[in-house]
DOKEKE-443143 format. One record per residue (C-alpha): residue number from 1; chain; x, y, z. Coordinates in Angstrom, 1 decimal. Example, Ala and Ser with C-alpha at 12.3 -4.5 7.8 and 13.67 -1.06 7.14 Angstrom:
% residues 2
lopa:tike:c1:c2:c3
1:A:12.3:-4.5:7.8
2:A:13.7:-1.1:7.1
This chain:
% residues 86
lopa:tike:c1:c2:c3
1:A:9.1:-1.4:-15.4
2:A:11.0:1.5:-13.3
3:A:11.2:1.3:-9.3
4:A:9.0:3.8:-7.8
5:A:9.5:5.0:-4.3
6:A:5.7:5.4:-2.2
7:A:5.7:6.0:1.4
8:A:3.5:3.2:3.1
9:A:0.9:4.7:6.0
10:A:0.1:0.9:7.2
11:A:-3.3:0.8:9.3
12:A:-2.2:0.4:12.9
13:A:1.5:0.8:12.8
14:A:3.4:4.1:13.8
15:A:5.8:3.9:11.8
16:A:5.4:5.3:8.0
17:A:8.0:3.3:6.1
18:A:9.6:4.4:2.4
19:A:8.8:1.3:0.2
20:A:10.3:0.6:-3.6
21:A:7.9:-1.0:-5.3
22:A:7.5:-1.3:-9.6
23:A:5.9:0.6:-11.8
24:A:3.7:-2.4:-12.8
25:A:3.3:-3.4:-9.3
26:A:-0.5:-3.8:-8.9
27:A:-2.4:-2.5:-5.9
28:A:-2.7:-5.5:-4.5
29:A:1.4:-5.7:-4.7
30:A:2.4:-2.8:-3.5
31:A:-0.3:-3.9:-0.2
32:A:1.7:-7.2:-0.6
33:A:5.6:-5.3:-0.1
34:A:4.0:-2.6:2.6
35:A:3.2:-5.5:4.4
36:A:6.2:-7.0:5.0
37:A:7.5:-4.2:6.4
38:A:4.7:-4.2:9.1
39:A:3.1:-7.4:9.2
40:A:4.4:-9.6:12.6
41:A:6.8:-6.9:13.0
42:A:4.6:-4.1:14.8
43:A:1.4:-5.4:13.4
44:A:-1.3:-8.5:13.0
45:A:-2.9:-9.3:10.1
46:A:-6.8:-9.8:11.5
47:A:-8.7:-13.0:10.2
48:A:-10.8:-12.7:7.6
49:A:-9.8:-9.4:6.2
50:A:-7.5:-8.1:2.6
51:A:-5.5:-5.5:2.1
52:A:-6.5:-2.6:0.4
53:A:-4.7:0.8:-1.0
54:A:-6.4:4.0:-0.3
55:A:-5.0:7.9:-1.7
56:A:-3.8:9.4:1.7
57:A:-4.6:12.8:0.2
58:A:-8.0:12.2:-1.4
59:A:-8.9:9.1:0.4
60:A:-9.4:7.4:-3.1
61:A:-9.8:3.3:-2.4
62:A:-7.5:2.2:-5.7
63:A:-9.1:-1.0:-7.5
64:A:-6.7:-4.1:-6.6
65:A:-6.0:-4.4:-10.4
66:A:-4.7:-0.7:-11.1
67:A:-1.3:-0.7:-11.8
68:A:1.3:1.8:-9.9
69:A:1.8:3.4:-13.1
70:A:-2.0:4.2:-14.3
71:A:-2.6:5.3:-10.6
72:A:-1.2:9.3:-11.4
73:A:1.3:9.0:-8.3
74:A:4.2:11.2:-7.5
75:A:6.7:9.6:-6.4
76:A:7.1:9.3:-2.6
77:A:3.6:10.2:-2.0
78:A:1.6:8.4:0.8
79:A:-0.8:5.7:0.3
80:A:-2.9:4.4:3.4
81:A:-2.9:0.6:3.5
82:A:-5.9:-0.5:5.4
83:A:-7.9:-3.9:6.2
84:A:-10.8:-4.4:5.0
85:A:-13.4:-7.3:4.5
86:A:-13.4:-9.5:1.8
């Protein structure tokens, strides 16, 4: 367990935040603390759709169960958080 600083690129927002999150964070986590930071602040969540984390670089959709630290991140590197269907 080690914090581990990603920068969050949250579908629809303008603003690309620096998040902390944990190396053991799952995917579906670190959606879970990007969102916060945009979520009823500068965005709404749409019905009916999940979060998903995407590679910014390679456009890689990450599986909700991979863990930060078997995802081969650098730290501050960008990850797209995007809506999607369930």
């Amino acid at each position: 367990m080690a914090q581990f600083p990603i920068h969050s690129n949250f579908e629809r927002d303008f603003v690309l935040q620096l998040v902390p999150v944990d190396t053991e964070d799952t995917m579906d986590e670190v959606a879970k603390k990007c969102a916060y930071h945009s979520i009823d602040r500068r965005v709404r969540m749409p019905e009916g759709k999940v979060l998903r984390v995407r590679h910014h670089e390679n456009g890689e959709l990450f599986p909700r169960d991979m863990k930060v630290a078997d995802a081969g991140l650098r730290p501050t590197e960008t990850l797209d958080i995007l809506f999607m269907d369930n």
